[in-house]
C-alpha positions, -999 to +999 in steps of 0.1 A: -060+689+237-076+710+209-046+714+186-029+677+194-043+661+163-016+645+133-025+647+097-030+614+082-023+601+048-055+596+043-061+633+045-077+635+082-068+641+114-063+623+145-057+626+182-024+624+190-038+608+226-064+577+226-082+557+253-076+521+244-112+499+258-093+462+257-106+451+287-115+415+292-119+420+329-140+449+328-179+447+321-205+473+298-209+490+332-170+498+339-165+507+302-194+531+295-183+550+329-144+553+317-154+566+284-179+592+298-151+603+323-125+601+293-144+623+275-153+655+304-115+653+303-113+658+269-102+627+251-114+631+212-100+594+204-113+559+211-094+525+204-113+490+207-113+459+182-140+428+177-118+410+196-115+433+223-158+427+235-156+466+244-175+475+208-212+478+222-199+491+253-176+520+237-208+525+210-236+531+233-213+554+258-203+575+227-238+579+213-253+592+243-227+615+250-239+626+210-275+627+217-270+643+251-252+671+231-220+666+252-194+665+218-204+663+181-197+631+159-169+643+138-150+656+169-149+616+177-123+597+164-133+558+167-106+534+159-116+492+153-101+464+142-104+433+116-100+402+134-079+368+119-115+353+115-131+381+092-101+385+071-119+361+044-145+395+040-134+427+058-166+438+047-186+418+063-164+424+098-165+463+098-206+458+090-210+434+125-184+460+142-207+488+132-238+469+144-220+464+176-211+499+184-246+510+166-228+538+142-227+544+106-188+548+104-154+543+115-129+568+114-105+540+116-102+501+101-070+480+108-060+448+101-052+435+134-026+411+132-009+398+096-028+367+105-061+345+089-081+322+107-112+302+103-144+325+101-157+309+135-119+317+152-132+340+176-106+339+210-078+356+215-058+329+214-063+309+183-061+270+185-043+255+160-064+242+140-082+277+135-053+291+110-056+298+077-028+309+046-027+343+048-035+363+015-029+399+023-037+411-014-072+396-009-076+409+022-062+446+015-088+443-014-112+439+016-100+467+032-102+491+008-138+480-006-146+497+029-136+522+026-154+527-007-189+519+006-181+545+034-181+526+061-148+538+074-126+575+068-096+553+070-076+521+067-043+507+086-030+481+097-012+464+132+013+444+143+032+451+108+070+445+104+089+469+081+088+443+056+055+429+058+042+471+050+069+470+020+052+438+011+016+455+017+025+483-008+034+465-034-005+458-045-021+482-023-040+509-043-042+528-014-015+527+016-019+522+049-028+550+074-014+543+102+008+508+118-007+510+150+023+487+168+038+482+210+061+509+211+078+525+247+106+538+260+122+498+265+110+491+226+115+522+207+109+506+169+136+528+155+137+506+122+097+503+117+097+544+125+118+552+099+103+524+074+067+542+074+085+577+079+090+567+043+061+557+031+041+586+050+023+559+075+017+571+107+029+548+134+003+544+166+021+533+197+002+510+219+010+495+255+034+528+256+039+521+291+048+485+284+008+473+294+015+475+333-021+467+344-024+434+314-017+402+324+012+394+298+021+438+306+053+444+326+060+477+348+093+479+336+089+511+315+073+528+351+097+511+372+130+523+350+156+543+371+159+565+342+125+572+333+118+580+371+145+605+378+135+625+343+099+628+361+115+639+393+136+670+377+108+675+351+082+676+383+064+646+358+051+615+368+072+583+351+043+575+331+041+610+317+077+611+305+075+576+287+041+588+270+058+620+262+086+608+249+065+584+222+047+622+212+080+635+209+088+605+182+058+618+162+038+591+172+004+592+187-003+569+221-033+547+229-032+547+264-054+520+286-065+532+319-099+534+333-085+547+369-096+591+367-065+598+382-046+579+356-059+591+327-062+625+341-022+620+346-017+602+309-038+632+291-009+656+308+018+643+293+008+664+258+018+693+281+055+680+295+082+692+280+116+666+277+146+680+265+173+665+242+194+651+268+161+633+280+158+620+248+194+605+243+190+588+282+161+573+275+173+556+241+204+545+257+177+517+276+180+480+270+151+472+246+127+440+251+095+435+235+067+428+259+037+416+236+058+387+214+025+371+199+031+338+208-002+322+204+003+332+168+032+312+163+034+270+157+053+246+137+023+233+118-007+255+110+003+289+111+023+310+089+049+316+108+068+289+122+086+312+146+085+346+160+112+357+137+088+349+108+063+368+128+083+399+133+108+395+105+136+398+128+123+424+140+126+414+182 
């Protein structure tokens, strides 16, 4: 894994392979033991969010793996997220996040969703009366305060249409790291690649298996004729060929398994190798996004009135 790292924008590097922590179903116990096994088999990069719960859990496993001299800090790359309900002072959010996780810095800060909701909006799933006007400026401003008091390396966002990042660079002083975005084999984001290919922003697939073990996941991407009989000739397992091919796309994968023999399987796929005729199969697929965001869409409070507005079109 040493040498799969990306450059970012920003002017450091990251993993090319994370271990996502969203785990509603999992306790402390379940998570600490994941990321302790995650990182004997040499996983550099951790994903969670506020909204996730996993923060303390991820934190504590991480520092004593520190203190236990079992990896240093900087070979850690820790990725967190702004919730809706802290957009009114990012500040404020990473300071709790940090609290959580009991560290001094993020490597990584995203906004979340392009979405603001009351300060005390704390569920997944937003009610309606918990949405707010978004103000992206104000919190971009946020965002990049953060970064000047150190408290993170880097900033980013998720969940962002092309447009929505051409809207974020028109008043942001400094751009987006990464768009950290569903992206698999069945949604391949051709148009949001080649927007932040542009603009240099590094585009972070998550669910790039399609979220088979999540409640709203589908094991489509796993289950595609295509996709398997690539793995048979390439003596790969399906989930390895549709991580693979999101490497091949330049894009790093957050993966989010905390079954050893899974994750021992998803950190192989930096070593397949798919050829071009792979490639062309697997973007001959029928596309369909999986996670549509639909909590974040109503007629009266939020933003966007439909998922259109949400996505720009871009579904």
């Amino acid at each position: 894994m040493k040498n799969n790292q990306v450059r970012l924008n920003c002017g450091i590097t990251m993993p090319v392979i994370g271990l996502g922590t969203y785990s509603f179903q999992n306790d402390r116990k379940t998570t600490q033991a994941a990321v302790h096994m995650a990182l004997k088999m040499g996983y550099r990069h951790f994903d969670t969010a506020k909204i996730y719960g996993s923060e303390p859990a991820l934190g504590s496993a991480l520092t004593e793996a520190i203190l236990d001299g079992k990896v240093e800090r900087e070979d850690i790359f820790v990725t967190s997220k702004l919730w809706g309900s802290d957009h009114h002072d990012p500040v404020s959010g990473l300071k709790q996040t940090l609290k959580n996780m009991g560290m001094e810095h993020l490597d990584m800060y995203l906004v979340h969703w392009p979405v603001k909701l009351k300060p005390w909006a704390c569920n997944p799933i937003p009610n309606e009366d918990e949405f707010e006007d978004l103000d992206l400026e104000t919190t971009w401003a946020g965002m990049e305060k953060c970064l000047d008091l150190g408290l993170c390396r880097c900033i980013g966002v998720s969940n962002f249409s092309s447009r929505k990042i051409e809207q974020l660079l028109d008043f942001a002083s400094v751009p987006p790291a990464v768009n950290q975005v569903e992206m698999h084999p069945m949604w391949r984001q051709t148009k949001l690649r080649g927007a932040c290919g542009d603009h240099n922003i590094h585009v972070s697939a998550y669910s790039p298996l399609g979220g088979p073990g999540n409640s709203w996941g589908s094991t489509l991407v796993v289950d595609s004729p295509i996709i398997k009989s690539i793995a048979l000739q390439r003596k790969a397992t399906p989930a390895q060929v549709a991580l693979r091919w999101g490497l091949s796309k330049g894009s790093s994968v957050i993966v989010k398994s905390f079954n050893p023999e899974r994750m021992k399987e998803n950190i192989g796929a930096v070593d397949l190798k798919l050829d071009d005729g792979d490639l062309m199969e697997i973007d001959r697929l029928e596309e369909r996004k999986i996670m549509r965001g639909e909590s974040l869409v109503n007629e009266t409070t939020s933003p966007y009135r439909t998922l259109e507005d949400l996505w720009d079109d871009e579904i």
